[in-house]
N, C-alpha and C positions, 0 to 999 in steps of 0.2 A: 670711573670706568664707563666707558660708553654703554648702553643697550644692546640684551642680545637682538640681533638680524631680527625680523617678523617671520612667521612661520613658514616654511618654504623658500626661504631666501637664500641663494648661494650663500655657502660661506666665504670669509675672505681670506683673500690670499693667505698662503703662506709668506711671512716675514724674510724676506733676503738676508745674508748674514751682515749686508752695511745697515740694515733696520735693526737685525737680532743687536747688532751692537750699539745703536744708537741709544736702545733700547732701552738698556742698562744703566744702573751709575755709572756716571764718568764712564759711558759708553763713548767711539772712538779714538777712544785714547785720550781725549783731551782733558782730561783727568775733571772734567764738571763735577761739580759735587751733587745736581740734581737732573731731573729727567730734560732730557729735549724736547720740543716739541711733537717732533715724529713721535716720541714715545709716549707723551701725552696725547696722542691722538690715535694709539693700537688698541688695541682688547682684545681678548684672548677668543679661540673659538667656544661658540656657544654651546651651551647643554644639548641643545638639538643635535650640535653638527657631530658633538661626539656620538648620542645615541646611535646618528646616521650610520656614522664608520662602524661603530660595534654591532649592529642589529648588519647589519652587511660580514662580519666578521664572523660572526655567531653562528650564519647561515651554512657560510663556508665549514664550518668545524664538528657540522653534523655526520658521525660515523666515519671522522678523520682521526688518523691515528695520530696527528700534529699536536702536540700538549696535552695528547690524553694521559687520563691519570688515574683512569676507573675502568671499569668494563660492566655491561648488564649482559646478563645470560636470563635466556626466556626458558623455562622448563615447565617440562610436561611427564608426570608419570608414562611409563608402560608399554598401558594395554588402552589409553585413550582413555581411563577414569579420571576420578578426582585427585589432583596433584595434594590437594589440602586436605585429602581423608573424610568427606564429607559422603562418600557416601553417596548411591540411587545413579551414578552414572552413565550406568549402560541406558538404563531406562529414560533418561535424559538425550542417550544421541537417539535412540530410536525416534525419539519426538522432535528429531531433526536439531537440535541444540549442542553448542560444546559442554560438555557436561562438567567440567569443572574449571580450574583457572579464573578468569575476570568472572565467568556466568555465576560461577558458583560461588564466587567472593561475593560478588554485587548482592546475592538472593542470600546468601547465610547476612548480611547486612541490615536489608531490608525485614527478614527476622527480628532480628535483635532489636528493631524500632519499633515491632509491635508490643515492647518488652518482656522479651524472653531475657536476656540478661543487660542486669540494669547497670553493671561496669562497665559496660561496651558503649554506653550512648556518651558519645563525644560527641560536639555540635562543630562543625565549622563554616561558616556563614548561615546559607541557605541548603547545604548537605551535609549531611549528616555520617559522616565514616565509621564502621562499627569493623574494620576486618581487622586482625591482625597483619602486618606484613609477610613478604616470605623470610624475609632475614629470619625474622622473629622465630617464625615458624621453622625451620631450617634448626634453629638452636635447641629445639627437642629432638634430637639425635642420641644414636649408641654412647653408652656410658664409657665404654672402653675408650671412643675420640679423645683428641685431643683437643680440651674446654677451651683453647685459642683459638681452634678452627676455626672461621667463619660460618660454616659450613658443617655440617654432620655430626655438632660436639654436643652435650646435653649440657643445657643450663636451667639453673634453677630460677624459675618463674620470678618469685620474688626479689634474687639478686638482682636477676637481669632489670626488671621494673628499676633498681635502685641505682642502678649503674649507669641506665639509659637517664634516667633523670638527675643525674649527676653530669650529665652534659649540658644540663641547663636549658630555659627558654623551650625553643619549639619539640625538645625530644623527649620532655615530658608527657605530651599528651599521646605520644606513640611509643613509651615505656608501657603505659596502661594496656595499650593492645599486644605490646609482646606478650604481656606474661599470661592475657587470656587467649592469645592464638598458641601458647604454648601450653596452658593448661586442658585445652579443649580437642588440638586437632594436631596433625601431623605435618612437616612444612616439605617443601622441594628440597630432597637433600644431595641433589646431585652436586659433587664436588667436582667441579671442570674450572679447567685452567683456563687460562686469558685468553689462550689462543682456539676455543669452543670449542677443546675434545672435553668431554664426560663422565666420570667415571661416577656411577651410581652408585648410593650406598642405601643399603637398607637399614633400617630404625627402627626407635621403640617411640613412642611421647605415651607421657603421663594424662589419661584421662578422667578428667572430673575427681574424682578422690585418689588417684593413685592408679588407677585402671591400666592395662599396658596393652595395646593391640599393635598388628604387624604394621610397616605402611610398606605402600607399592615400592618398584623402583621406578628412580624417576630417569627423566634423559633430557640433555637439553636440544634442542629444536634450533639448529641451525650453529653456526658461529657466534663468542661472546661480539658485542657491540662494543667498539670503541665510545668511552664518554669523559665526560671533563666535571670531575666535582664540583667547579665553581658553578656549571648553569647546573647539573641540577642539583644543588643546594638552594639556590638559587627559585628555581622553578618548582618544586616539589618539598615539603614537609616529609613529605614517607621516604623520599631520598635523601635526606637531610637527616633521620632518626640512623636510615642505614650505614648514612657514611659515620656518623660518630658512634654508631656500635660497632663499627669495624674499629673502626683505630681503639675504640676502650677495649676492643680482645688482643688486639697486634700487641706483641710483645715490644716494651719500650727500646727506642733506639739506644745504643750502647753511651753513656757519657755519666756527666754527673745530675744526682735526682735531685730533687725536689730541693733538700738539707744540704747539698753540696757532697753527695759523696757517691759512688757509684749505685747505680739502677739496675737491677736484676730485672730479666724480661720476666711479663707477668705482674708484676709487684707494683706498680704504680697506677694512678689514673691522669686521664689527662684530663683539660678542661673543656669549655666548647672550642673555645677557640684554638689551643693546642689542635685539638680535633681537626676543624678546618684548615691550618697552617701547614698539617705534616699526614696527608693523606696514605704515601705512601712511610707510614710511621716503621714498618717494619721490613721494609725494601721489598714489599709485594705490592702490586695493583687492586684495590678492593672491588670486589668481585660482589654485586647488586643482584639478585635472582629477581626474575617476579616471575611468579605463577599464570601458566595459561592453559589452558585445557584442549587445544588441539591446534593443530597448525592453522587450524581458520580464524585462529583469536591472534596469531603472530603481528599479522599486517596490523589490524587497529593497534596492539600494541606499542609497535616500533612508529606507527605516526603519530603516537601521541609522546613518544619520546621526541620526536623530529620538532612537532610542535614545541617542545619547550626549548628549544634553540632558536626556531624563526617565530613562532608568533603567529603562525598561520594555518591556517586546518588546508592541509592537501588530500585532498578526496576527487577520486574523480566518477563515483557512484554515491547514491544515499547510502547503501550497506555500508560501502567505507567510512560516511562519517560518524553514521550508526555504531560503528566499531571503538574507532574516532573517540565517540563521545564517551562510551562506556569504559575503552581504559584511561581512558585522562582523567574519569573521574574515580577509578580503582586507584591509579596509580598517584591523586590528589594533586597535579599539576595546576598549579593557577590558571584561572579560565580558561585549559581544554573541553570542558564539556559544554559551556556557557558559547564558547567560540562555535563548534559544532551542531550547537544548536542556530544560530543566526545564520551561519551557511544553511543548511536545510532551509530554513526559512525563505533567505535568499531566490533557493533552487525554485521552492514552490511559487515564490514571487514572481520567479521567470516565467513561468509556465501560467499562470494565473488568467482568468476573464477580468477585465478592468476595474468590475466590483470586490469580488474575493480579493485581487490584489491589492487593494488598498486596507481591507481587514488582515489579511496577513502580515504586512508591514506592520500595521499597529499591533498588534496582539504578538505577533511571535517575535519579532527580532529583540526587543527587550532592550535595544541601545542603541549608541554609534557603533559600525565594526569595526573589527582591527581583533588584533589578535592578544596573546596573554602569555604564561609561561614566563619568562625571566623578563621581558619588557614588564609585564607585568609588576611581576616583583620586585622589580626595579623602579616601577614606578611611584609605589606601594612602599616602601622603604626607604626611596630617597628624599623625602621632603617628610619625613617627622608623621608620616600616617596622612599628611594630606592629599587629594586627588591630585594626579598629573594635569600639567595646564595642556591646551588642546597642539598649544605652538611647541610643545614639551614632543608631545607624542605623533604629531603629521610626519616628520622627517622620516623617524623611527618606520612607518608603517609605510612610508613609499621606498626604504628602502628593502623591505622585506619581499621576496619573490609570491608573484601571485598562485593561487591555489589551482593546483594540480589538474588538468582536463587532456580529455582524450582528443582531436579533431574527429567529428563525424560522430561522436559517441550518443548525443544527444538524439540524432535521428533516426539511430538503429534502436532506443534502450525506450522502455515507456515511459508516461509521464510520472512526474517526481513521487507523487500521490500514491499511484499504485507502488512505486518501491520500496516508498515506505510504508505500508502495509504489508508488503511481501516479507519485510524485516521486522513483524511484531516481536519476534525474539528477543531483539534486539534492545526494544524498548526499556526505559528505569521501572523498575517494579515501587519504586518509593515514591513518594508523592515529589513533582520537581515542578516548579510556577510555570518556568519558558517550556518543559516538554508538553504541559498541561495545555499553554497558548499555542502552542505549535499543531499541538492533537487538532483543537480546537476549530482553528483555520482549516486543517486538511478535512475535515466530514467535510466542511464549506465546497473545497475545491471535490473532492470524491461527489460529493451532489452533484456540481458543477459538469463533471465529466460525463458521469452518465445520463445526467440529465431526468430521464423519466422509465418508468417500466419499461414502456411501450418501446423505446428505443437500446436499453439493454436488451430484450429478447429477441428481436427481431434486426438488429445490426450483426453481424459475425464477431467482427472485431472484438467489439463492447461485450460481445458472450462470451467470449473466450475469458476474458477479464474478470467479468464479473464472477465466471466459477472458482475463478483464479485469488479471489479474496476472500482473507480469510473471515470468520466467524463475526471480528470487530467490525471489519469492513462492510457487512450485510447488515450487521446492527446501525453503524450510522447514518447508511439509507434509509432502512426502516422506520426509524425514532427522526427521521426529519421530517420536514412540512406539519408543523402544529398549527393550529385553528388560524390565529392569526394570518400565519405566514401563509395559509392557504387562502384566505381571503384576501390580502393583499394583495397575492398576484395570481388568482385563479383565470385573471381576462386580459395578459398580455402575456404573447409568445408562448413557444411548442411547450414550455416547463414555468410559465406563469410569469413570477420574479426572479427565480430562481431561486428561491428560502427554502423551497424542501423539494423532494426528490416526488414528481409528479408520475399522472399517471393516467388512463382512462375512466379507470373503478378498480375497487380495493381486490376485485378477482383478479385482475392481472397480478399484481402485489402478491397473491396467494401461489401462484402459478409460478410466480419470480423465485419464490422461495422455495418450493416443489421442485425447478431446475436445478437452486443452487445445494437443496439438501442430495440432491440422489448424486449430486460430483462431489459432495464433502462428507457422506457418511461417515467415513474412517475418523477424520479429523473434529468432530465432535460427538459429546456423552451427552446424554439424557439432559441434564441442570443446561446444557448450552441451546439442546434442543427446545426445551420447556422455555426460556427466557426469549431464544428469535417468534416462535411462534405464538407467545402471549402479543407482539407486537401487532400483528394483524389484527387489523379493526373490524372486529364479526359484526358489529350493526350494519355495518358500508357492506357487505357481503350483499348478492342482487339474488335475487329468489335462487332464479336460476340452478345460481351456485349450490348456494344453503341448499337446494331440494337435491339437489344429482351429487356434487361432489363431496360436501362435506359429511354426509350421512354415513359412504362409502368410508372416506378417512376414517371416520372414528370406529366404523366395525373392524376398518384392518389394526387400528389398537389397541382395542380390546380384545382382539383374537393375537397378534405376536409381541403388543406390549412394546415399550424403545429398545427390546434388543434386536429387533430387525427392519432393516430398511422400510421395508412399507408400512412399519408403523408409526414413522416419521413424525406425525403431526398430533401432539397429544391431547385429544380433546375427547371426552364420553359419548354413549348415543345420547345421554340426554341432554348434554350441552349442546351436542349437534341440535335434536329435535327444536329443541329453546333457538334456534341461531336460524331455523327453518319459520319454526313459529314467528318470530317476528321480523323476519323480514317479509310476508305474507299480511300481519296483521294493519290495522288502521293507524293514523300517527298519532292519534291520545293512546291508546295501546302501547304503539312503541314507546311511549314515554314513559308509560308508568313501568312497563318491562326495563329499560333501560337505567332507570333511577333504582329499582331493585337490585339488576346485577350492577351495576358502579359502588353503592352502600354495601355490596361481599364481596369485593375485592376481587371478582371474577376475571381471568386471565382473555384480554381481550376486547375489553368492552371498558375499560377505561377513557379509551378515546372514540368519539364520536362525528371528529370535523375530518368531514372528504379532504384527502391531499389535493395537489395543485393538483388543475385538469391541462392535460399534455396535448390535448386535441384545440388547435387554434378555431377560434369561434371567427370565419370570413380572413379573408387577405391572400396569403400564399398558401397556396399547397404541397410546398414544399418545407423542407427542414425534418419529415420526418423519416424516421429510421428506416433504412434502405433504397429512400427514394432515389432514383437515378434520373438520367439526364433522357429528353426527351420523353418522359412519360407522365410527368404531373399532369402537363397541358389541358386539356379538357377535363381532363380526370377531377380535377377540384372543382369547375363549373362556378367559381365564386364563391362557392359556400364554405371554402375553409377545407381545414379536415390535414388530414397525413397520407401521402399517397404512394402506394407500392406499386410499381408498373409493373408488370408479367408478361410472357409471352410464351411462345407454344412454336419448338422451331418446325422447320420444313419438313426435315426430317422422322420427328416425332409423330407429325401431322399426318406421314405417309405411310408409315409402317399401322398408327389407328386404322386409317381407311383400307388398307390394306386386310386387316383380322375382320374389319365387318365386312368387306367382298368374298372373304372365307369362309364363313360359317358363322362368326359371333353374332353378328344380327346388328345389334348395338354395340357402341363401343364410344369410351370418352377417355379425351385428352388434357391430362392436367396442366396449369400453367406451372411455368419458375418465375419466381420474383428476380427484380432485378440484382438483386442479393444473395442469388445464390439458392436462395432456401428455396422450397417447397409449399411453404405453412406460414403463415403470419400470426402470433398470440394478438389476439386481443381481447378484454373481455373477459379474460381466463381462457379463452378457448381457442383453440388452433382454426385459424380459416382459411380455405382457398376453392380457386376457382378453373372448373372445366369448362371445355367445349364439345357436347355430344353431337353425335349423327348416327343415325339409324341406315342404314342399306335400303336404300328405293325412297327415301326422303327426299322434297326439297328443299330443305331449312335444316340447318345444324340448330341446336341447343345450348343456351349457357346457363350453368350454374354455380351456386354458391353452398359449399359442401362448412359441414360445422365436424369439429372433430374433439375428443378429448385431448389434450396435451400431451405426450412421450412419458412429461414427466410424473404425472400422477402414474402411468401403468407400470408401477413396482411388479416385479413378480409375485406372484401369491396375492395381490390386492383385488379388492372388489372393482376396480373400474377396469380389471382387467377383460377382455372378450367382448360377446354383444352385450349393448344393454339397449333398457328402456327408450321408447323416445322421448328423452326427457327435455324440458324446452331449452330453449337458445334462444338471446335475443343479441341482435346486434345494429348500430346507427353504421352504415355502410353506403359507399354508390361502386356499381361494378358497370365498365364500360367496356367495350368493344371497340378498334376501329376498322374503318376501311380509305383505301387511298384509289382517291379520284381524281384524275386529270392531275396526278402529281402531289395534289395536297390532299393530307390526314383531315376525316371528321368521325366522325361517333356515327358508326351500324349500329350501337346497341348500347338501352342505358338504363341502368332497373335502380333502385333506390330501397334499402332494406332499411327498416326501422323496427321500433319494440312491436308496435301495433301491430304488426304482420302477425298472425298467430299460426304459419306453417314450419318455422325454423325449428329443429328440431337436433339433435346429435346424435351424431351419426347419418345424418339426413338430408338428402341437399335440397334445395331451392333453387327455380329459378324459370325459364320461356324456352319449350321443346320447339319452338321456332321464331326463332331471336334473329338467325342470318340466315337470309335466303339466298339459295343458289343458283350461279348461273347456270345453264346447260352447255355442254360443249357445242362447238362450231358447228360440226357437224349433224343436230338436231334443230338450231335454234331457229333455221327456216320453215320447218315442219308448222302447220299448221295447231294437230294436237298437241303438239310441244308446246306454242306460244297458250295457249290457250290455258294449258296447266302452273306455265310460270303465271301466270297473272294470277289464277285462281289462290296459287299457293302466294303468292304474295301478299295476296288480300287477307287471305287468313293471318299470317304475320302480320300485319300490321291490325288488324281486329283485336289480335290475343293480346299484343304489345297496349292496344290505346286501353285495355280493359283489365289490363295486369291480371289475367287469368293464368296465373301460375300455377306449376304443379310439382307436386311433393313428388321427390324420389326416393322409397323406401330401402331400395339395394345400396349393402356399402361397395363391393365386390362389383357384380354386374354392370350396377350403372343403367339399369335400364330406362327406357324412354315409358312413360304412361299417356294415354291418349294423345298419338299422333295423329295429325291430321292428313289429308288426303296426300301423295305426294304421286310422282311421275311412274306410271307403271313399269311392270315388269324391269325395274333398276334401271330406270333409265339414264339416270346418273351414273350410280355405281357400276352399273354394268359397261357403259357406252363404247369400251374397248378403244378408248386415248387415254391421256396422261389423268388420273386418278384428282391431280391436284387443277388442274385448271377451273372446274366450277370455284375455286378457292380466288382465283389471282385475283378479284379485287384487295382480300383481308391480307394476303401477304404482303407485307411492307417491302421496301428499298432491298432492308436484308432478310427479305423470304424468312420471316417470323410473323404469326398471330401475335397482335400486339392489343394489350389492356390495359387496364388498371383497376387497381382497389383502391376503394380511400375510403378512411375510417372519419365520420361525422362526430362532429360532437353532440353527446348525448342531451337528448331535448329533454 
């Protein structure tokens, strides 16, 4: 016989019938007594080319009523509880979950592995199945039923055990789970016909010694499913236990038994094979339940049945595979869960930076893809237990349709990372290697996205997001950038190497989680609270902090304790005081303080290595969070840094000067970042920056305002109202322009660093004459006039080369302190023309004050 084709090779022809017959002995007639040539030079088609045509055939026969010879009905008690009597699930949807069906099977599983009951732990491969079936469960029904039913009949535990295992081979190990999901809990007894009408029946089941409690009614969810015993016998063990418990209840077809004489229905058993042979044994269709607990467990369901036909995970979201994988491995389909995990993998692969993506390939995919279910088992069975060869299974896998997508879906839906966090639900509660390497990868990519504090709180987007995840998802920002990884890549680009989730200093960090805790109150207790905030690293905290805000947290704890939002951050006054103490003290101090709390286990102080530093040290001044087009420019000046461009439009500009020609006196113009916002965190503390002018001045003012964050001012907290001026420090440059002869340069350019000892919160900083103004047209040939602009000019540029700054104590007001001599009697303000023209140099192209902030890296 010649050799099969090489893998992917056309097959050949089909045989003409002057071949077919040559073919044969004393094929054409000519009565040869041995083969022809031609026929010595045929071979039949290869193992491949059949796979091809059946994995093609297979595809076609999913939820075709064409040779079906089974049906699955998905059911759901009720009132949206537990279909399996387990119990707690109203309180389960409340917390956003299906509370019974696959969730509830999966978690009474995962149970039983911590050993709660030792009958239930059956091992198969690398998962572990502990659930009963529904059949099973189904068979603790009213006694009155009739013990044939499939469906709503009571049977005893032990029989059933013996009768299941009287089928031999694989329905042994799911005899064991009948009889404890029938001694334990109540099964789906809705009785519904082929065609998925219903008819609920209420029950008793035997609990634990005899116990008898009500169960729900149940209902089935939608129409039964067409299906074909051969794949899932074929693809499923737990459908394979169900179809030959069906036929050992079907009452035996009419003929002769066993000894050759007639068969009373009831009275016989059959074997496995019997079993498999005569599916409809009693001229009905066997009727397969599985348990789901709300119509949002249907879809994974039904694709993990689809899967065991094609071999393919069709998902066209993570939730879907998430689903996906959760009932294929409820429903124990060969590599559905294994399959849906390498898609996710895959998804994350797509989306990936060219680092992470190559860790995710290794670590999560776990293998070649392709898919499982009856290929599978096919392949797994037909060669005596050996692996399939790779030319066995190519054919097979291109002839299977590829996995399910939406067009466009990708650019409207976020990245893969956040949806699979958004589906922690969803997640295996039991230990599993690939979900473990999957997890693994996505903190990777979740670093990756956000990048660094500074850029989750000050991008919109990224904030939205980041409120948007849950508890775990904050945790594996947190718990990244270890010592190492922070030293590795502390000195390239905005997030170093990208090993851990970077930052300015650990007060942003504090500030990050201060936002993320007052949007997720609800969704976390106390134990989750205590566990994110032991992560912050109190030694890295900057005086600053430790003196103003942490003191404040800890009196609002010790006065409402974790049951109220502002008490958020669990920590004592005298943790605080200790956390004040040493960030204040000398660094042989901090060390022996430090080696004290590390040896008591004190929450927080475990770690001591600065995360990646997010602020680029020289190069571009771009890349950071918010930055927009046009406004780095100058603003970085070479030195690096992250640059927020602002601006103050025209009309904001007019209606300020406008309040101080009326009475205010003084009056300031805050900027907006390019972003939208208002406030830029850094440092832990919110910054931004105005432009003042006083009535009869001629130089406007810029400053730099220091603010508490939103998110520490809980109601009822101490950082709530005025406080102290307690210090601020911040590495900043804040610039001005103005446009001359067309082209942009820098009117103004102040440089903040720690050294400055005026920064203060709630308190701004900055030069009450920073931009000088021109005088309108109409004055500027005056003599007194020219005379005044110079003068005031000089002073601006004196204050400026001498950094004579001055503190502004008003948060409100805003007022100007020691202004210098300016144009009498308003000569500005008053001059009775257009309000904004002493303005037109600083108004740009499009009639906006335009600046920047850019945050330095800390010396």
């Amino acid at each position: 016989m010649a050799p099969a084709p090489p893998p992917g090779a056309p097959l050949p022809p089909e045989p003409g019938p002057e071949r077919r017959a040559a073919s044969l002995p004393g094929g054409g007639g000519s009565g040869a007594p041995a083969l022809t040539a031609s026929a010595a030079a045929w071979s039949p088609p290869s193992p491949a080319g059949v796979n091809l045509h059946l994995a093609a055939a297979l595809a076609g026969l999913y939820g075709s009523e064409a040779a079906a010879d089974c049906d699955i009905l998905f059911c759901s008690d009720g009132d949206g509880g537990d279909p399996w009597g387990r119990g707690g699930g109203h309180a389960a949807a409340e917390a956003g979950v299906c509370p019974g069906g696959l969730a509830a099977a999966l978690a009474k599983r995962d149970a039983a592995a911590a050993g709660a009951d030792p009958t239930a732990a059956l091992t198969d491969g690398a998962c572990q199945r502990r659930d009963g079936c529904s059949e099973a469960a189904a068979a603790a029904a009213d006694p009155t039923a009739d013990p044939k039913q499939p469906a709503g009949g009571r049977t005893d535990a032990p029989a059933a055990a013996t009768e299941a295992a009287a089928s031999g081979g694989q329905s042994e190990r799911y005899a064991e789970l009948d009889a404890w999901g029938q001694g334990g809990a109540a099964g789906c007894g809705c009785g519904a016909s082929t065609s998925g009408g219903a008819d609920p029946a209420a029950g008793r089941s035997a609990e634990g010694g005899g116990g008898v409690r009500a169960r729900a009614r149940a209902r089935a969810l939608g129409p039964a499913l067409p299906a074909h015993a051969l794949v899932l016998r074929l693809a499923s063990e737990r459908f394979a236990a169900q179809l030959d418990r069906w036929a050992l209840h079907e009452p035996c077809p009419p003929g002769p038994g066993p000894s050759g004489g007639s068969s009373s229905p009831g009275t016989c058993s059959y074997s496995a094979s019997a079993a498999a042979a005569a599916p409809r044994a009693g001229g009905r269709r066997p009727l397969l339940r599985v348990p789901v607990g709300c119509e949002g467990e249907l879809r994974g369901a039904r694709a993990a049945i689809r899967f065991a036909y094609t071999g393919q995970v069709h998902a066209a979201s993570v939730r879907e595979a998430l689903e996906l994988r959760r009932a294929g491995d409820y429903l124990a389909i060969e590599g559905c869960a294994a399959a849906a995990v390498r898609w996710l993998a895959g998804r994350l692969l797509a989306e990936a930076p060219p680092p992470a993506a190559g860790a995710a390939a290794a670590a999560a995919v776990g293998g070649s893809g392709g898919g499982g279910g009856l290929r599978q088992r096919l392949s797994d069975r037909g060669g005596g237990g050996r692996a399939p060869s790779a030319g066995l299974m190519r054919p097979l896998e291109a002839a299977m349709p590829p996995p399910t997508t939406h067009a466009g879906a990708a650019a409207a839906e976020p990245p893969a990372v956040l949806q699979l966090y958004a589906c922690e639900e969803l997640w295996p509660a039991c230990e599993d290697r690939r979900f473990a390497a999957l997890l693994a990868s996505a903190r990777r990519l979740l670093v990756s996205h956000f990048r660094s504090a500074i850029a989750a709180l000050n991008t919109p987007p990224l904030r939205r997001q980041l409120l948007a995840l849950p508890a775990s998802g904050i945790q594996a920002l947190l718990e990244s950038g270890s010592g190492s990884e922070s030293e590795s890549g502390s000195g390239s680009g905005p997030t170093g190497s990208g090993s851990g989730f970077g930052t300015d200093s650990e007060d942003t960090v504090l500030a990050l989680l201060a936002a993320w805790k007052g949007a997720n109150w609800a969704r976390t207790d106390a134990a989750c609270r205590q566990r994110l905030c032991g992560l912050i690293r109190l030694p890295l905290l900057s005086h600053a902090i430790s003196s103003c805000i942490l003191p404040c947290l800890a009196a609002d704890y010790e006065i409402f304790g974790s049951s109220q939002p502002a008490g958020w951050f669990p920590i004592t006054a005298v943790d605080a005081a200790f956390a004040a103490c040493y960030a204040g003290a000398a660094a042989e101090q901090q060390g022996a303080m430090l080696r004290d709390q590390q040896a008591a286990g004190s929450p927080g102080w475990a770690v001591a290595t600065p995360r990646p530093q997010c602020i680029p040290d020289g190069g571009s001044s771009s890349g950071g969070a918010g930055a927009g087009g046009g406004g780095g420019g100058g603003g970085g000046g070479g030195g690096g840094g992250l640059s927020f461009p602002f601006s103050i439009s025209r009309e904001t500009l007019a209606a300020r000067l406008r309040a101080a020609q009326y009475g205010e006196g003084a009056v300031d113009a805050y900027g907006t970042y390019d972003s939208g916002e208002e406030l830029v965190i850094a440092r832990g503390l919110s910054w931004r920056v105005s432009v003042d002018y006083a009535r009869g001045e001629a130089c406007a003012g810029v400053f730099l305002w220091c603010r508490i964050p939103a998110a520490f001012q809980l109601p009822g907290s101490r950082l709530c109202g005025p406080l102290p001026r307690f210090p601020a420090a911040v590495d900043a440059r804040v610039v001005i322009y103005r446009w001359r002869g067309g082209r942009r340069e820098e009117a103004y350019s102040r440089v903040f660093d720690r050294a400055g000892a005026a920064l203060g919160v709630d308190h701004g900083l900055g030069n009450s004459r920073a931009l000088p103004l021109a005088l309108p047209q109409t004055h500027q040939a005056q003599p007194w006039a020219q005379a005044q602009i110079h003068q005031a000019q000089a002073q601006a540029q004196a204050q400026a080369a001498t950094e004579a700054a001055v503190a502004v104590p008003g948060v409100a007001a805003g007022l100007l302190v020691g202004a210098g001599a300016g144009l009498s009697g308003g000569a500005v303000g008053a001059a009775g023309g257009d309000p904004m023209e002493p303005w037109a140099e600083y108004l740009g192209p499009d009639g906006r004050v335009r600046g920047c902030l850019t945050l330095l890296r800390p010396s």
